[in-house]
C-alpha positions as CSV (number, residue, x, y, z in Angstrom):
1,X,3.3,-30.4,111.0
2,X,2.9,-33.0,108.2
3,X,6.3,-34.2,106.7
4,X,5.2,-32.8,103.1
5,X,5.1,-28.8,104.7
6,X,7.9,-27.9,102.0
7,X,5.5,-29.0,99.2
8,X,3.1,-25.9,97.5
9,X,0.2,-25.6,95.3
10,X,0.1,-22.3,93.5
11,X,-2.2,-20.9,90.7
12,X,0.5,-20.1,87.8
13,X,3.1,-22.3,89.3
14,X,3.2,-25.7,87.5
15,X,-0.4,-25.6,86.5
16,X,-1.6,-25.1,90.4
17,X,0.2,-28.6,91.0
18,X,2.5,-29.7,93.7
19,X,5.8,-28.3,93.7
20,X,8.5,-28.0,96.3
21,X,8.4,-24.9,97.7
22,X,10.5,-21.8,96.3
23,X,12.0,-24.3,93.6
24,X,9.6,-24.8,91.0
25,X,10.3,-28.6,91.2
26,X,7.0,-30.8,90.3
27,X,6.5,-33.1,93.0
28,X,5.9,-35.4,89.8
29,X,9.8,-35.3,89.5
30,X,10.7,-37.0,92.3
31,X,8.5,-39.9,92.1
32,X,9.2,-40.4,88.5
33,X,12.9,-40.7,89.5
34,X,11.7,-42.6,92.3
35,X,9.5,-45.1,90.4
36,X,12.6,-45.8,88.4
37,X,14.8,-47.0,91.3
38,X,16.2,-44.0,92.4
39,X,17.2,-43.8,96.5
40,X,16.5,-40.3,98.4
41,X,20.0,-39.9,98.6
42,X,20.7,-40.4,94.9
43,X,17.8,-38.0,94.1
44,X,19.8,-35.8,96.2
45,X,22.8,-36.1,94.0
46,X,20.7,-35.9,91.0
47,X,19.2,-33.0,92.2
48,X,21.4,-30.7,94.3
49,X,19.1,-27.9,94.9
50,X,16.8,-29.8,96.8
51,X,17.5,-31.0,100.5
52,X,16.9,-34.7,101.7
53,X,14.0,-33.5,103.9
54,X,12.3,-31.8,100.4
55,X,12.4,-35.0,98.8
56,X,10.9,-36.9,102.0
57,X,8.5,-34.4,102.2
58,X,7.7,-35.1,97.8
59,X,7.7,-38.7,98.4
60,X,5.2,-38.1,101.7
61,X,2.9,-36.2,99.8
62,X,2.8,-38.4,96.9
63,X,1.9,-41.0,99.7
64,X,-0.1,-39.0,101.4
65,X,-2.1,-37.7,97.9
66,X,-1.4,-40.0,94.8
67,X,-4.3,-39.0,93.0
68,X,-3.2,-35.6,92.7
69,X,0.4,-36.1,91.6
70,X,-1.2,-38.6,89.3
71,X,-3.2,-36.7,87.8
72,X,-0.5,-33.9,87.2
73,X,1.8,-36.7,85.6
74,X,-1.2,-37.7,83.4
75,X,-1.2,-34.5,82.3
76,X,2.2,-33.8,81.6
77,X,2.3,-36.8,79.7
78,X,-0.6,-35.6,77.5
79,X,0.6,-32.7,76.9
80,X,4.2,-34.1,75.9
81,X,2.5,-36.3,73.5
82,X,0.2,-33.7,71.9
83,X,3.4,-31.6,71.1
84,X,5.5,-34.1,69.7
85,X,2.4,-35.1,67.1
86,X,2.4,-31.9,65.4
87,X,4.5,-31.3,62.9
88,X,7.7,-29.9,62.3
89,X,7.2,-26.5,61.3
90,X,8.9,-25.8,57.9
């Protein structure tokens, strides 16, 4: 079994992309806390529900499938940036 089991792609979830499994956490999460210099154990800390293994298994499938985590913090990004261009409503 691949170290990334705990990871799951469902339709209405997250926009269909990664998450760990029963959380709702995007896989995306981890590895932007990770890019930034965060350990596994300090994303632990940072984020108590999730075990060690869970993170191992988000980092695994990040290394296992960047393109796809890529692509959902692309769009996350997009979106974030198309909401804070509209105006303030009055």
């Amino acid at each position: 079994m691949p170290e990334w089991h705990c990871i799951s792609e469902t339709p209405g979830i997250n926009g269909g992309y990664p998450v760990i499994e029963g959380t709702r956490t995007p896989v995306r999460t981890i590895v932007a806390f990770h890019r930034q210099g965060a350990g596994i154990q300090e994303l632990a800390e940072l984020l108590p529900h999730l075990t060690v293994e869970e993170i191992r298994g988000a980092l695994g499938y990040y290394a296992h499938s960047p393109g796809r985590v890529d692509e959902d913090i692309a769009r996350n990004a997009q979106t974030l940036a198309e909401l804070q261009s509209r105006p303030w409503p009055a």
